[in-house]
C-alpha positions in Angstrom: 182.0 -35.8 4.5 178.2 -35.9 3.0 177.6 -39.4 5.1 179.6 -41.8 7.3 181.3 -44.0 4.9 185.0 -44.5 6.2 187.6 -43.5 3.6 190.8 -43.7 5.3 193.4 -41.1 3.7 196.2 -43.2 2.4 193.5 -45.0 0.5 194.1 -42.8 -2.7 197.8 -43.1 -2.7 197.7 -46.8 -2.4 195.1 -47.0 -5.2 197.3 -45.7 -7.4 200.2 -47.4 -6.7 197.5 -50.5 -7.3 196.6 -49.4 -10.8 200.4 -48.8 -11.5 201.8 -51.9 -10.5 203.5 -51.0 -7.8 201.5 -52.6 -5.2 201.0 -56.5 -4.7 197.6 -57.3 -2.9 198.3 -59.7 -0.1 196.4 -62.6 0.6 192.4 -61.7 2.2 192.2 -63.6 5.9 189.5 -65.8 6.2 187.0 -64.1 8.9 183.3 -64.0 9.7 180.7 -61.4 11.4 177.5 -61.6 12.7 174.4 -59.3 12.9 172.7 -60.4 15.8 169.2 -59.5 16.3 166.4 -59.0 18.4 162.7 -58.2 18.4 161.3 -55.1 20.2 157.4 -53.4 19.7 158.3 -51.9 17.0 161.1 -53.3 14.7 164.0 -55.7 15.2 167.0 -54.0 16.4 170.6 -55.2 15.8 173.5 -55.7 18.0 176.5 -53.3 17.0 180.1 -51.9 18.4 182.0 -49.3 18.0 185.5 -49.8 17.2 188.2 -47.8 19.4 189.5 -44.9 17.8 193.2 -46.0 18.4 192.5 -48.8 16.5 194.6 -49.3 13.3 191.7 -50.7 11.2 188.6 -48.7 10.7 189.1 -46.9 14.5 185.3 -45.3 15.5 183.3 -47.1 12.8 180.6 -49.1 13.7 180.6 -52.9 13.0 178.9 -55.9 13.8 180.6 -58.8 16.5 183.4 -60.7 14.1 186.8 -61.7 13.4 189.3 -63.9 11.9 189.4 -67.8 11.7 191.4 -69.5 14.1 193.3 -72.4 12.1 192.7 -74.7 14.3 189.1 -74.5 13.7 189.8 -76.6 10.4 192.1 -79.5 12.6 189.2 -80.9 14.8 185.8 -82.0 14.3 183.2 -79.9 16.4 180.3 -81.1 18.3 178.1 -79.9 15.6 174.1 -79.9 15.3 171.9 -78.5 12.3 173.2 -78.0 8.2 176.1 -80.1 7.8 179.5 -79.2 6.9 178.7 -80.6 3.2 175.7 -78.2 3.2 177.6 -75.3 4.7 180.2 -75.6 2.3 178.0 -75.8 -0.8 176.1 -72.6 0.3 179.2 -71.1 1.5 181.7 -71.6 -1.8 184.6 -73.2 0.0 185.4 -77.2 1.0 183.9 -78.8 4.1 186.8 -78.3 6.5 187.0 -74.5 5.8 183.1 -73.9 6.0 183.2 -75.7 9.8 186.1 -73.3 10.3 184.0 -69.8 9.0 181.2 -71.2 11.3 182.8 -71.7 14.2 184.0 -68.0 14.1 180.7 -66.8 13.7 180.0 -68.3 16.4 183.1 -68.3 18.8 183.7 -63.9 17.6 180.2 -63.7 18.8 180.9 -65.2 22.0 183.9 -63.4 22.7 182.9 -60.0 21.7 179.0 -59.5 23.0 179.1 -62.6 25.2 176.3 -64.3 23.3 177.0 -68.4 22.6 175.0 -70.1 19.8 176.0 -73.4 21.7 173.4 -76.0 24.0 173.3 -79.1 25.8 171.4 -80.9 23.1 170.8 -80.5 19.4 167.6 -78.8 20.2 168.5 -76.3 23.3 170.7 -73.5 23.9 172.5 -72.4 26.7 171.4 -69.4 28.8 172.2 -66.8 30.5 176.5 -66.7 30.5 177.0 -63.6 32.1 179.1 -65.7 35.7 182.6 -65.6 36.5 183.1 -69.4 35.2 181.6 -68.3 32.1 183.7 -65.9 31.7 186.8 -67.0 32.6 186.1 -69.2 29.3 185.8 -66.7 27.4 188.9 -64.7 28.1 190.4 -68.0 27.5 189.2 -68.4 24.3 190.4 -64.6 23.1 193.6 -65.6 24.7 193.8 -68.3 22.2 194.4 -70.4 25.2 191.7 -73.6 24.1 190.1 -73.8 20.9 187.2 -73.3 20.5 186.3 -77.5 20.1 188.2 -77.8 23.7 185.7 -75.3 24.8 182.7 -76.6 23.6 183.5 -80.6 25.0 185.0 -79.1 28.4 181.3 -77.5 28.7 179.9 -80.2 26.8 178.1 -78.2 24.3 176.9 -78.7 20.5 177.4 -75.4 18.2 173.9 -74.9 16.9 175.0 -73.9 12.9 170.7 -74.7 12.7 170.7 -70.7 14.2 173.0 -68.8 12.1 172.0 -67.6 8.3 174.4 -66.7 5.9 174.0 -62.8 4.7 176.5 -61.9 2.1 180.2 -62.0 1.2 182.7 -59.0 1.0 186.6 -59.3 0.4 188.0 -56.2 1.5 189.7 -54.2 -1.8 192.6 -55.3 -2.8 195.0 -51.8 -2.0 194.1 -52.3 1.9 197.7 -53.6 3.6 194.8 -55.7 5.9 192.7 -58.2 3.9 189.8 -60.1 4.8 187.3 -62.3 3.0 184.6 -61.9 5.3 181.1 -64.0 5.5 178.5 -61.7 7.5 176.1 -64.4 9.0 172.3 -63.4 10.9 170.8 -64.8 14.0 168.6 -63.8 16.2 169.4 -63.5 20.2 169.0 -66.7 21.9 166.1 -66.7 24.5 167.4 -65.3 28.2 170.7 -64.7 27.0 172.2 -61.0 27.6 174.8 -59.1 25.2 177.7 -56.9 26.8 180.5 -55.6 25.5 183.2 -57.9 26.0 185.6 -56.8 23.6 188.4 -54.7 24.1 188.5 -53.4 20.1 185.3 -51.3 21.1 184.4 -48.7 23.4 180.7 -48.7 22.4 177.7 -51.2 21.8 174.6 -50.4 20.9 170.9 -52.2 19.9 169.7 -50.1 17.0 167.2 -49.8 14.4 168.6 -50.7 11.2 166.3 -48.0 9.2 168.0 -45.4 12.0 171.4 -46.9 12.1 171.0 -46.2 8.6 169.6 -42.6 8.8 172.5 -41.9 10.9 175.2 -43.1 8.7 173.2 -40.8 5.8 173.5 -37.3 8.4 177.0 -38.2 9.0 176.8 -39.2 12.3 177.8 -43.0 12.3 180.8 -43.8 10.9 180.6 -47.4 9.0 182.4 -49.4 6.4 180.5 -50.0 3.4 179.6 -53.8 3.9 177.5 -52.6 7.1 175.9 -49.5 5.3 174.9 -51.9 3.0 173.7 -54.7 5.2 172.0 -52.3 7.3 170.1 -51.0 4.3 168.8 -54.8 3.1 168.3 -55.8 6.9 165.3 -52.6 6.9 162.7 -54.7 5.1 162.3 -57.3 7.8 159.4 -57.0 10.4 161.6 -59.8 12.7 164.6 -61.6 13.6 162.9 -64.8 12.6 162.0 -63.5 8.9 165.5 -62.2 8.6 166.9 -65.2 9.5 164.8 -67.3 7.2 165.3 -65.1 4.2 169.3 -65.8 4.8 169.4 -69.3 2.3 168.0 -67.4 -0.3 170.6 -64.5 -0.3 173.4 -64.2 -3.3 176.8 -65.2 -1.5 179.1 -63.6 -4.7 181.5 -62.1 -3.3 181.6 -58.2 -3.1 185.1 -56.8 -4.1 186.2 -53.2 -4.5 187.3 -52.3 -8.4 189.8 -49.5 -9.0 190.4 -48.4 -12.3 191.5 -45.1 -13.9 189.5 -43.5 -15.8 189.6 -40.0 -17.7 192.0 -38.7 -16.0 190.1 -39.4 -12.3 190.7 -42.6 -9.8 187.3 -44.6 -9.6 186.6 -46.6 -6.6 183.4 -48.6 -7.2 182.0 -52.0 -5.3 180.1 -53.6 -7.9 176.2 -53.6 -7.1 176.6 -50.7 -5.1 176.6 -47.8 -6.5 176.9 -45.2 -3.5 180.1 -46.2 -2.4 181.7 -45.3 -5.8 184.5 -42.4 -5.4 186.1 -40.4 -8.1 189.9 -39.4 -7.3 191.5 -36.7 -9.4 194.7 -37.5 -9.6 196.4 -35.6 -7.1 193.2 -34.3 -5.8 190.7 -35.2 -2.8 188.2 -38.3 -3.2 184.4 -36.6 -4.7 
């Protein structure tokens, strides 16, 4: 492998079945990540986990906090400061109820997995540090699925401050994966005197990294990522702080990016459209080039 991209092996077989018609591409899960940052000396670093080897979805690669939308997300209206849902769903391409749905996982994945809450008192305030037992004990809650993630935020009487998160980009994963997600990556930066940790139990790792070495890493072979976070990495390089990122978010492209598998002269092409060095060619019957 010239560089960490993960290419799991049943990938080609189940490419071809897709270009045959044997395969049916089930429906992509709504879900959202974030790449959380934070300013040091020298660059902004960003917040990343490694995912367990045993797991059965991209096991070792590194990844930013995220996950699926809980449904009943779209039931109940949030204590909700900043855009609002009309604005979110314009700049997000869906109707009102879904967008507060995407942002509350943002928000509530980020909680649960590095145990940082975009959430305050006020409109204008966030919480800090929520690193004590009670805290806690809300959280593992909230993975449980236990309360939702509204119950949470009026038992601790908290607003979720959408005013903090920027929308990045939007990739669906391709459609020969048996697990589908249509996935907004959002940015923020780390909320004054809170701490992140890994709280999740999908990773064995976490790490504050560079993106421009996260990157370099992922080029040596050393890093194992999916494409969407080689390629966010690569765009996140330019920034000179959390802040600028996050400002530059409203003026991003949210098409979404989708995987294209066609055959072609014999050979198996696996491109993402606007990214070019994630394309494979499969001879058929061979090994992906």
């Amino acid at each position: 492998m010239a560089n960490g991209q993960w290419y799991p092996p049943e990938w080609p077989d189940r490419i071809r079945a897709l270009t045959e018609g044997r395969l049916t591409p089930v429906v992509p899960k709504r879900a959202a990540t974030v790449m959380l940052l934070k300013d040091t000396d020298g660059a902004p670093v960003v917040h990343m986990l490694r995912r367990r080897a045993s797991m059965a979805f991209a096991g070792g690669a590194y990844a930013y906090p995220g996950g699926g939308v809980d449904p009943r997300d779209d039931d109940r209206q949030i204590r909700w400061t900043g855009p609002t849902r009309a604005w979110w769903a314009s700049r997000l391409g869906v109707d009102e109820t879904s967008a507060q749905a995407i942002v509350c996982a943002a928000v509530r994945e980020t909680y649960e997995e590095a145990g940082v809450l975009l959430a305050g008192p006020t409109p204008d305030s966030v919480v800090g540090d929520t690193t004590g037992d009670d805290w806690e004990a809300d959280r593992e809650a909230l993975v449980a699925r236990d309360v939702s993630f509204a119950e949470f935020l009026d038992r601790r009487g908290l607003v979720l401050r959408s005013d903090l998160l920027g929308a990045w980009t939007r990739w669906i994963t391709p459609e020969f994966e048996p697990r589908r997600y249509d996935t907004w990556f959002f940015v923020a930066a780390l909320p004054e005197g809170q701490r992140t940790r890994n709280a999740s139990t999908e990773a064995d790792r976490t790490v504050w990294i560079r993106p421009g070495e996260a990157a370099d890493a992922y080029d040596k072979g050393d890093l194992l990522m999916m494409p969407p976070t080689i390629a966010t990495l690569r765009q996140l390089r330019s920034y000179d702080s959390a802040a600028e990122a996050v400002a530059a978010a409203p003026g991003r492209d949210l098409a979404p990016v989708l995987a294209q598998a066609r055959l072609e002269d014999g050979e198996l092409v696996l491109s993402w459209p606007g990214h070019d060095e994630f394309t494979k060619h499969i001879p058929t019957g061979g090994a992906p080039a």
